[in-house]
N, C-alpha and C positions, 0 to 999 in steps of 0.2 A: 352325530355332528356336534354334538354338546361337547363332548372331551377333549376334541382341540381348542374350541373357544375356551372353555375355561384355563385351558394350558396356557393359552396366549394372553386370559389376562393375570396367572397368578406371576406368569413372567415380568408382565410390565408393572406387575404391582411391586416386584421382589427387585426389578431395577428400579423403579422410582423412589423405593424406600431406600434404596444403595444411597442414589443421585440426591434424596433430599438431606439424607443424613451426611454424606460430602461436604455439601455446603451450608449447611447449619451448624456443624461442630464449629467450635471456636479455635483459634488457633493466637499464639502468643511469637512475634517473631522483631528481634534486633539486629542493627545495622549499622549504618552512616548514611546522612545525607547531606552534602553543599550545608555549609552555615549561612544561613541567609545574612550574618555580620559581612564574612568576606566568604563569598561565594565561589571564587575562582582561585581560592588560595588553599583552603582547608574542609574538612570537614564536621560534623559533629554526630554524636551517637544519638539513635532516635530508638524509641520499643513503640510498636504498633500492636493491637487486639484486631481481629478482624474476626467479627460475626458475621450471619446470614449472607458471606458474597461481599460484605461492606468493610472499609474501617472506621471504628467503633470509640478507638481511643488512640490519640497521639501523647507520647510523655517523651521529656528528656533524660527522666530517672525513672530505672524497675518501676514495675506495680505487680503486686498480687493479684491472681488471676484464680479463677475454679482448678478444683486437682482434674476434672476431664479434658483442662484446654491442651491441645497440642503445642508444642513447643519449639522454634527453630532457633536454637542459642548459636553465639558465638562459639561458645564451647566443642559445638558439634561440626562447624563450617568453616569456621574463621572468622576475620574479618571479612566485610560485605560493605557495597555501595546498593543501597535499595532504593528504587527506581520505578516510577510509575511503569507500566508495560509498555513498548515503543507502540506506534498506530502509523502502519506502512497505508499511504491513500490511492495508492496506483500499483494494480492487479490485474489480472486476466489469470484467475486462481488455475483452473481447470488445463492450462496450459503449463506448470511448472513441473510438469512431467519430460518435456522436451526439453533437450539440453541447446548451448547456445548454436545458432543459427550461422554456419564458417562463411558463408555469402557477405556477410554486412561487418564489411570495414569503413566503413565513414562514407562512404561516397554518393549518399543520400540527400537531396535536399530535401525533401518533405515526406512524408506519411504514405505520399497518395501513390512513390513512385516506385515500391517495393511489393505492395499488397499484391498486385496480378504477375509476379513473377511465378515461373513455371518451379524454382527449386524451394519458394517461401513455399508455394503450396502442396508441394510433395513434403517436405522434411518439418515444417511447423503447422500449417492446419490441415494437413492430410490424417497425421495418425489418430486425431481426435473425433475421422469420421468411420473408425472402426465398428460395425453392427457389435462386436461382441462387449462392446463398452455398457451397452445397455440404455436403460435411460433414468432421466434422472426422477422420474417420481418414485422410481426403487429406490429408498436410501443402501439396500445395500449391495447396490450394484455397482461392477468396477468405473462406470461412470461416474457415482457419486463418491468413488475412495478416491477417484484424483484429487478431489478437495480436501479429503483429511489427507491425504500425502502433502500438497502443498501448505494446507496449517501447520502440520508439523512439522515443516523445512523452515515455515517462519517462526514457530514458536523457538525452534533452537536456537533461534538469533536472536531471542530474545521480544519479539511482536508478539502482542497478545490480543490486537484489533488488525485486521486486515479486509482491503475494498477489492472487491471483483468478480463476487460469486453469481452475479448480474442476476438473471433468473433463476436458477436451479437453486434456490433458498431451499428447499425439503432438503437437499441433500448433507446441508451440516450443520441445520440452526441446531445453538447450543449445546455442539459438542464438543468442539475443541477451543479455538481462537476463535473472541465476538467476529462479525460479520459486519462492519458497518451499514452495509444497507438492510438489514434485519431490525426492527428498531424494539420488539423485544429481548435482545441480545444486552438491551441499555437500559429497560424497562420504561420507555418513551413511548407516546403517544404518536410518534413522528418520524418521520422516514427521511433517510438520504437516497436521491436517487443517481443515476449514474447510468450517462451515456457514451459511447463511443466517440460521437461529433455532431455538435449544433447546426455545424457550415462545412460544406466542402466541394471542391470545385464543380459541381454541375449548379450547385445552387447559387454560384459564384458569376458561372457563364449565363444564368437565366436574369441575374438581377442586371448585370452588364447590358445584355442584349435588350433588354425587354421592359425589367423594372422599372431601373433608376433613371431609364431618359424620359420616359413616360411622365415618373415622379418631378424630375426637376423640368421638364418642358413645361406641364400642367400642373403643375402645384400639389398632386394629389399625394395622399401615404401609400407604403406599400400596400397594406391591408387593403386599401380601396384600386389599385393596379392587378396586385394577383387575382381578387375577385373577380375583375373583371375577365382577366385570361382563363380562368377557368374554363376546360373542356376545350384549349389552345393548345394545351402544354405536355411533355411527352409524362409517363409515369414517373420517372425518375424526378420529375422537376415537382409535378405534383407532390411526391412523397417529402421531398424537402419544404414546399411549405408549409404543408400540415406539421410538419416536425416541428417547424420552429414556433407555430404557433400553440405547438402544446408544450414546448420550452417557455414561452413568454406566460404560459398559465400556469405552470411549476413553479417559475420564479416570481408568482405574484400572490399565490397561494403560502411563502414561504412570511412573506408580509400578512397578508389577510389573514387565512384562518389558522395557519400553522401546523398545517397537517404534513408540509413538507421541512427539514430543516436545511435543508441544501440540496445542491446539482452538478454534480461532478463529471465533469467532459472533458474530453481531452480538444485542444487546441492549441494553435499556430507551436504546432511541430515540426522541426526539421530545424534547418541552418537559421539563422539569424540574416542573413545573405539572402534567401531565397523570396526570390519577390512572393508568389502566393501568401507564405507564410508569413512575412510583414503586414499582408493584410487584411489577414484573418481574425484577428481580434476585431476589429477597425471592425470590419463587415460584420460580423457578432455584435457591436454595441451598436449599427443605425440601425439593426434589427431588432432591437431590445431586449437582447439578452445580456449585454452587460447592468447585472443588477445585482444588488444583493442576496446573497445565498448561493452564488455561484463560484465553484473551486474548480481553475483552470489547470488539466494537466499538462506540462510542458512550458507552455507560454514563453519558448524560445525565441519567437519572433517577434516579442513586445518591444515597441522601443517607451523611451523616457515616460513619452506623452500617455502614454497604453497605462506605462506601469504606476503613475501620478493616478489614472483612473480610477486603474482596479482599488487600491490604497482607499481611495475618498467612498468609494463602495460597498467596500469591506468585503473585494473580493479576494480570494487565496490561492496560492500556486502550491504544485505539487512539484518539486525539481526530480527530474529521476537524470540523475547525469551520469551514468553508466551508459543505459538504452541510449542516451541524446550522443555519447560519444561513439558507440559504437556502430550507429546509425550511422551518422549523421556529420561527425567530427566536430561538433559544435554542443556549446550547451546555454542555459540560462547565466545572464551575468547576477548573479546573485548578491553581488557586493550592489549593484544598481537597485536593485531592489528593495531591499533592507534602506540602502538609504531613504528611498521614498517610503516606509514604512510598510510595504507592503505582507500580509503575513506566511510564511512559507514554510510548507512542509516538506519532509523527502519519500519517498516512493520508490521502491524497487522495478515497479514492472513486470515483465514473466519474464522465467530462464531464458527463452530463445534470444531475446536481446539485454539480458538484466542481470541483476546480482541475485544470491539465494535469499537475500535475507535484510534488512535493514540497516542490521550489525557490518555489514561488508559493503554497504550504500553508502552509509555515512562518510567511511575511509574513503572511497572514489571521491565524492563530493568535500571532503577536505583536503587532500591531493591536488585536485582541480584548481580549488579555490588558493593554497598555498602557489600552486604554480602560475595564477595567474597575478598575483599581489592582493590578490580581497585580505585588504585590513579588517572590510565589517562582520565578514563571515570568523567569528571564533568560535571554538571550540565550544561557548554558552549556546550561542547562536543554532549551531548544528545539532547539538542537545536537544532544545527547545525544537526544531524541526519534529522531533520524532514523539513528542511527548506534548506541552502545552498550544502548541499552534495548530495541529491538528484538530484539538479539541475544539479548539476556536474556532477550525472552519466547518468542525461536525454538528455549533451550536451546543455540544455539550461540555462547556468547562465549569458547569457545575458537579460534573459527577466523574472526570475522565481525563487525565494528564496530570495528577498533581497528589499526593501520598498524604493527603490530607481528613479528618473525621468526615465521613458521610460520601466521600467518593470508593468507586469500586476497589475491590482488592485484588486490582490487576499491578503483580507486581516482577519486577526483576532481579534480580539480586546479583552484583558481580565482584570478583574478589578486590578486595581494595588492596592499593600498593603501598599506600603513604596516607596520613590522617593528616598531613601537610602539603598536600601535592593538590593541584588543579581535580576537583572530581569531576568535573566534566571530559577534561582530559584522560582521566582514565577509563570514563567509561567512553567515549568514541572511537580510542585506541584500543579496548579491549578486544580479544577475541571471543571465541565459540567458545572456548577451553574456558575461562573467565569466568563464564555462566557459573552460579554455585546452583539456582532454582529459578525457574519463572512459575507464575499463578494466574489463573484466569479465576476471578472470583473468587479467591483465597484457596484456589484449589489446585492443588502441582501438576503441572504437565508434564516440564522438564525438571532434572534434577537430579543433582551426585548421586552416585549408589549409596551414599550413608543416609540419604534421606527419603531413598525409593521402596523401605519395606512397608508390609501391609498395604501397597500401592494398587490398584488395579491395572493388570495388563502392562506390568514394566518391562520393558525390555530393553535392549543397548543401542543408544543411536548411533555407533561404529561395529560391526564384526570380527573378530578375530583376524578373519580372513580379509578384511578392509586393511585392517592394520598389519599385517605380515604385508600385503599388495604395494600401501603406502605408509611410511613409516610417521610420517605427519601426521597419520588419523593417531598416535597411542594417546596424545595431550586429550584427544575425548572421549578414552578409553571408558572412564567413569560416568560419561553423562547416558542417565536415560528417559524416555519417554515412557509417560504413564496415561494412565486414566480416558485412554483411547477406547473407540469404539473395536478395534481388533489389537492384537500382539502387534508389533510394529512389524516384527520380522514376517509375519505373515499379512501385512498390506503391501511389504517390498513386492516381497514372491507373488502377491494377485498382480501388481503394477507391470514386475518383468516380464508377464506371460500375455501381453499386450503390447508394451513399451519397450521392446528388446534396448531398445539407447535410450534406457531411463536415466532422467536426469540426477544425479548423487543427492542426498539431502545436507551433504556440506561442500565445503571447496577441499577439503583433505585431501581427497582419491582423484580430484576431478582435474587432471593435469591441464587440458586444455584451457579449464577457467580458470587457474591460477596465473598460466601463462598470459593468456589474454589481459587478465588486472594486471599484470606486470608492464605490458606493452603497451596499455592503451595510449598512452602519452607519446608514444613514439613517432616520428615523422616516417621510422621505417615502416612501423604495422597498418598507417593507413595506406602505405603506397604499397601494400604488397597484393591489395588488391585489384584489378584495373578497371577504369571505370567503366561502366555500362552506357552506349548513347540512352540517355533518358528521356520520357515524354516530358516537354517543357511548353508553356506556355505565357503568352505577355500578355501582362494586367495591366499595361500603363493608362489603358482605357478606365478601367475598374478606381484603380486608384485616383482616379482625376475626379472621379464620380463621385467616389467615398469624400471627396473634400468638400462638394457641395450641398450632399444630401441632411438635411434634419432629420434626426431618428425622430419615428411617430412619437 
């Protein structure tokens, strides 16, 4: 019995000597970043050092470095826009195996009224209850490679933090892209957490019916009404208020002891039109979860009054306007937003409703934003989405959005066009192709074949046969993924043998999602599907209620 244990530990001795020596070597790398003189105009040349995972040294001119530091010169790349890592905050990781979902053309008002259809749950959460998936306290079960499949559909877009691995954290701390809710991923004492939905219509119908007449008849708080219904209320109703009263100790915990740094939930999704979802934030703050540390995904159905709140709160939006359009035909007004100051990130979402990547979010959400006149949304603006506001809403922009000494060396690197031209603009126009390297802790994920030797486990993020199929893949002919727990080409082949309609790891080969981003704008693509009678319901009771109630 002794000989395999020892096997097993001179293994994880001989990877972790790999793994420490990765990220302890030093590395010496030059670029461009924005001139913070004129930012939107030009840019200037920066040499970074990154030691131990960190950077170490910022200069405007060379410096001599040790003869061991590794080196990424212009010489070898070109010219580069280097770029903190993008930080996508809206995921459902384990699902970017399913390709998009041909049901949802916009004709959706809310969240609630898609979930129990019979073709969502054969074609998006069917395939995920396959037994031969495994589980996930195996890391290396094909349950747990759907998460490094979807890291590395995001890494190639350039994300090097990504949210949605919910539970199943064994399956990929610190192996590819951080994890935000992992919070040694950031070496923090403090966790984000992240839920599906704080409020949602049962808990909507029990305050209606039951709460808030109780509340505004007698005076009393919810706290002191639901106690008293206790062992009244069906399970459903019961589970939502326990819920929210362990949301209201998340978000108090985030004040007090600091054990939590935020709470990321998706709400008031769907149309902006749709009564539920106008009033769901609403019903979220007399419950006291509008507080500090809370980052709303969606918040499509905010109006003015919502979004003055969130702002004075310091709470933050996640915009994923891909999923909101293609749901939903509706998205967050972002230009309203911003003017209230409110801080906002962007979010892909999963394949079934989403884009692959950040890098291909962005483009939707400045599309959007061009086609509906947002002056406030530019090109800085959408930048900052993926980079410094996230951090802001993860609590950490001491350590993560910013290419600065002492923050992670989580970096991106894209070809630059012009040392005169908008850098922001180049990088939110950029493509996949674009990409020269990204790094998670100074360590290459992705990255040109000139830069993939002595790499671990490099392989091609296109195939031959990708590119003879589709001629558009040759532009990523060069890019590959390294430093994986498997060859890439042999996480595809575990994925297809499960996943027959795996979802591509770009839009190159993926006709259907190129057409779909082509159309989404179209008044023809939303009517080419017909609407479904939907379950609807009126809250004008609800809403009369929410105008008189005091939050406890």
């Amino acid at each position: 019995m002794k000989t395999p244990f020892f096997k097993v530990i001179s293994a994880l001795t001989a990877t972790l000597a790999i793994t420490c020596s990765a990220v302890a070597a030093s590395t010496y790398i030059e670029g461009y970043e924005p001139d913070p003189t004129k930012s939107e105009l030009r840019a200037r040349k920066i040499y970074l050092l990154i030691e131990d995972g960190k950077i170490t040294k910022k200069s405007l001119v060379p410096f001599e470095t040790s003869r061991e530091t590794k080196k990424i010169l212009e010489s070898q790349i070109g010219k580069v826009i280097l770029s903190s890592g993008f930080i996508d905050l809206h995921g459902h990781l384990k699902y970017n195996v399913i390709p998009l979902w041909s049901e949802a053309h916009g004709q959706f008002g809310n969240r609630f009224q898609w979930r129990g259809m019979s073709g969502y749950k054969k074609n998006v959460t069917g395939p995920l209850n396959n037994p031969a998936l495994g589980e996930a306290s195996d890391v290396n079960s094909l349950y747990c490679q759907t998460y490094q499949y979807a890291e590395i559909k995001a890494l190639a877009g350039g994300v090097t933090s990504v949210q949605g691995i919910g539970q199943d954290d064994t399956c990929t701390k610190g192996i590819l892209a951080r994890n935000v809710e992992i919070e040694s991923d950031y070496d923090v004492k403090s966790d984000a957490r992240a839920s599906m939905e704080i409020v949602n219509p049962d808990g909507a119908g029990l305050f209606q019916d039951k709460v808030f007449p109780t509340m505004i008849a007698e005076g009393k708080t919810s706290t002191e009404v639901t106690a008293a219904l206790s062992g009244t209320i069906n399970s459903r109703q019961t589970q939502f208020v326990e819920g929210v009263a362990k949301y209201v100790s998340y978000l108090a915990r985030i004040v007090t002891t600091g054990d939590i740094r935020s709470l990321i939930v998706h709400l008031s999704e769907g149309r902006s039109t749709d009564q539920y979802n106008k009033l769901e934030y609403k019903f979220a703050n007399k419950l006291g979860l509008a507080q500090k540390g809370l980052v709303v995904i969606h918040g499509v159905g905010m109006d003015e009054k919502d979004l003055t709140d969130a702002a004075a709160k310091d709470i933050s939006l996640v915009w994923s306007p891909f999923s909101n359009l293609i749901l939903y035909g509706d998205t967050l007004n972002a230009d309203l937003a911003i003017k209230h100051n409110v801080n906002i990130t962007l979010g892909s979402d999963w394949t079934p409703s989403g884009t692959k990547n950040l890098l291909d979010e962005v483009k939707i959400a400045r599309r959007y934003s061009q086609s509906k006149g947002m002056k406030l949304v530019s090109d800085k603006k959408l930048y900052e989405m993926m980079t410094i506001n996230p951090a802001r809403a993860l609590r950490l922009g001491d350590r993560l959005g910013r290419l600065e000494v002492g923050y992670l060396a989580d970096i991106v690197a894209i070809r630059l066009k012009s040392t005169k031209a908008n850098p922001y603009t180049q990088i939110v126009t950029a493509q996949q192709s674009d990409i020269q390297y990204v790094m998670v802790g100074g360590e290459l994920k992705v990255a040109k074949t000139t830069l993939a030797a002595e790499q671990n486990n490099a392989d091609l993020l296109v195939t031959q046969e990708q590119i003879d199929q589709s001629p558009g893949c040759v532009k990523l002919s060069e890019q590959q993924v390294m430093n994986s727990p498997l060859k890439l080409s042999e996480l595809v082949a575990n994925m297809k043998s499960v996943f027959p309609q795996l979802d591509s790891l770009t839009g190159c080969n993926d006709e259907n999602y190129r057409t779909v981003i082509k159309n989404l704008f179209s008044k023809e693509w939303k009517a080419s599907m017909p609407q479904e009678k939907l379950d609807t319901k009126n809250y004008d009771r609800l809403a009369e209620q929410l105008e008189q109630i005091i939050p406890n």
